[in-house]
C-alpha positions in Angstrom: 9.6 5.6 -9.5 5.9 4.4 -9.6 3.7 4.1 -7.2 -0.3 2.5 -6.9 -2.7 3.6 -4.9 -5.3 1.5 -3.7 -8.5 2.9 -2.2 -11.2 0.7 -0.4 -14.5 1.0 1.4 -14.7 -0.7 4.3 -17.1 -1.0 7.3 -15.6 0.8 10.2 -15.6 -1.9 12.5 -13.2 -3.8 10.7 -10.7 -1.4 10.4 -8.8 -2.9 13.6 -8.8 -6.3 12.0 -7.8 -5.4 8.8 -5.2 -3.2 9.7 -3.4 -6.4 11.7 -4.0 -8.5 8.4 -2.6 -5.9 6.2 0.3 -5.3 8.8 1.4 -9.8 9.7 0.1 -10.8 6.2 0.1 -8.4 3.5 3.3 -6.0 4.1 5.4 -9.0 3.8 4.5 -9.8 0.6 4.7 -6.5 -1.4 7.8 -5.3 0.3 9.0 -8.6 -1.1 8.6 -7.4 -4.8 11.6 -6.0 -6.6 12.2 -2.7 -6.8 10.2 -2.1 -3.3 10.6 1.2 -1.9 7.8 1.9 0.3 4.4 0.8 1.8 1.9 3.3 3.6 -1.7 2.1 4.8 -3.8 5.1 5.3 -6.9 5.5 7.6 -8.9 8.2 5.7 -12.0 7.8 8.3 -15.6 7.3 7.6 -14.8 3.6 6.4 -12.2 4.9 3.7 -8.6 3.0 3.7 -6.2 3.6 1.0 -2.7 2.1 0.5 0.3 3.9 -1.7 3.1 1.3 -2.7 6.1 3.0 -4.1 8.3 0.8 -6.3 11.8 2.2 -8.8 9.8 0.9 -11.4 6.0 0.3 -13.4 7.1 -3.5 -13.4 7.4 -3.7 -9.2 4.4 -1.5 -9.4 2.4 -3.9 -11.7 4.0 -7.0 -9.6 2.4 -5.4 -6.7 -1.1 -5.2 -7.8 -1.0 -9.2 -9.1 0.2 -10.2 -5.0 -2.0 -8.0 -4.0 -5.6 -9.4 -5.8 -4.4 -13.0 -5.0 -3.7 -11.9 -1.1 -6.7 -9.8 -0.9 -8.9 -12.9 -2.3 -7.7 -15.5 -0.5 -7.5 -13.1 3.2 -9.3 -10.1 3.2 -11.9 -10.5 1.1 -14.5 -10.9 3.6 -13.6 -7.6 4.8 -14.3 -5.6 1.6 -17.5 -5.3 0.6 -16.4 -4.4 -2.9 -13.0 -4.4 -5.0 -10.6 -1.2 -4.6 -10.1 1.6 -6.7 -7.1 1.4 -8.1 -4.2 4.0 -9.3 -0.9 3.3 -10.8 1.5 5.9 -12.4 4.7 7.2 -12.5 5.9 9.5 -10.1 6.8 12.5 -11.2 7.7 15.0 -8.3 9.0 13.0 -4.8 10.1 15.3 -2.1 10.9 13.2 1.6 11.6 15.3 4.3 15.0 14.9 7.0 14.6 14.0 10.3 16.3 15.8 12.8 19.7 15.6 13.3 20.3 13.3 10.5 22.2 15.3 7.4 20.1 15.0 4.0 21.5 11.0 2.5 21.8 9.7 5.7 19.4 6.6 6.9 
């Protein structure tokens, strides 16, 4: 598995709107990418969002990061007042926890 981690600075007064554009407009589009496993869209406070895609491979991973420059350009980008940090590697320890009453494999 890989996953990227995108962090962004944002004013806090446009984390409603953004959150909605990330949600109707952006999920769609990454979760669309081959290999998709999952999509998380953090609120880290103090104007800090970060996003961790999780793909089975560094291709879906690298996929991801070319949809998500066009989207972000073409949507968002009046939101951001600068371009994300971005993180992409392979992930090497993955541990997801079982929700009650299910038995370990079941979804």
């Amino acid at each position: 598995m890989h996953a990227t981690v995108r962090r962004y600075k944002i004013a806090p007064t446009s984390v409603g709107k953004l959150t909605q554009e990330i949600r109707e407009g952006f999920v769609p589009i990454v979760s669309n990418v081959p290999g998709f496993k999952e999509y998380f869209w953090v609120n880290a406070d103090d104007g800090v969002m970060f996003s961790i895609s999780v793909y089975e491979n560094r291709a879906g991973a690298e996929e991801s990061s070319r949809r998500a420059a066009g989207w972000v350009r073409e949507h968002i980008a009046s939101l951001l007042p600068g371009p994300p940090e971005i993180t992409t590697g392979e992930v090497v320890v993955h541990q997801a926890g079982v929700a009650k009453g299910q038995a370990a494999g079941d979804c």
